[in-house]
N, C-alpha and C positions, 0 to 999 in steps of 0.2 A: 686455468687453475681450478681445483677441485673446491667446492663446498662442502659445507656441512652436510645437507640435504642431499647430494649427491654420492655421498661415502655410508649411507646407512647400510648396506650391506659387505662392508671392508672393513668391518668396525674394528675384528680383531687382527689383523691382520699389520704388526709391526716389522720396520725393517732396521736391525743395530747396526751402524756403518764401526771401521775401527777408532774415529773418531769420539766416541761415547757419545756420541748423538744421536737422536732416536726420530726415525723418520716413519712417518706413517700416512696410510690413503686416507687417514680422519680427517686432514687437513688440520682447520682451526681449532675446530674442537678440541683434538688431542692436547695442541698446545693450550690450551685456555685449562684444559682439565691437570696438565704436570706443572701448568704455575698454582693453581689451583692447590696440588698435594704439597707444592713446596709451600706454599704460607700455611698449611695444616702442618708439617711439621714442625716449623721455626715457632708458629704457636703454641705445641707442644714443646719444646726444650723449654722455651720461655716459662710454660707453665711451671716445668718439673723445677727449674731453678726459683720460682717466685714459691714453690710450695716447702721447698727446703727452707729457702730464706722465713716465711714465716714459723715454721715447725722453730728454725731456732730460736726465733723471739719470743712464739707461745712456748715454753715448754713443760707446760701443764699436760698433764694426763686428760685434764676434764674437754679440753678444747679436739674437737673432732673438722678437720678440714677437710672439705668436699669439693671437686674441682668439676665443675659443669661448660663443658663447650657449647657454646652459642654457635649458629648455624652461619650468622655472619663474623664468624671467624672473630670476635670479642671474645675473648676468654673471663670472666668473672673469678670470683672468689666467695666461697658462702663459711662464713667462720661461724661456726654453730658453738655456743658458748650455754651457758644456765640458761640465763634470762634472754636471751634474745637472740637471732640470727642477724647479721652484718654483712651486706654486700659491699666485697670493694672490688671496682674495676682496675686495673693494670696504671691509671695515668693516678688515680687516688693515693697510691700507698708510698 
């Protein structure tokens, strides 16, 4: 079975079966890096719907909300208001 360390020059090299499965000489990698994209997206829906949900409860003009990803895949919340900035995490709200 192929490694990581052994595929550094296959890198790009994918192969699409009809299955929609996607095989490649990355080995592990590959798979570690497309579970990897999939919890960057579902992070993003999640955000886009947590940023609607509070757009409808703030719906001040003065409240500016800013959505910063974290590299360990936590998404935050920075709710910049007059007086102060608010961080809420996802498990807070």
């Amino acid at each position: 079975m192929h490694t990581c360390l052994q595929n550094k020059r296959n890198r790009n090299k994918i192969i699409l079966t009809n299955n929609s499965q996607i095989l490649s000489l990355r080995g592990c990698c590959f798979w570690r890096l497309k579970f990897l994209m999939l919890k960057i997206s579902l992070t993003f829906i999640l955000d886009i719907l947590l940023t609607i949900f509070i757009d409808i409860l703030m719906s001040t003009r003065k409240n500016i909300i800013l959505t910063v990803q974290v590299t360990t895949l936590v998404s935050f919340r920075i709710l910049k208001t007059k007086h102060r900035n608010i961080l809420f995490p996802y498990g807070y709200i």
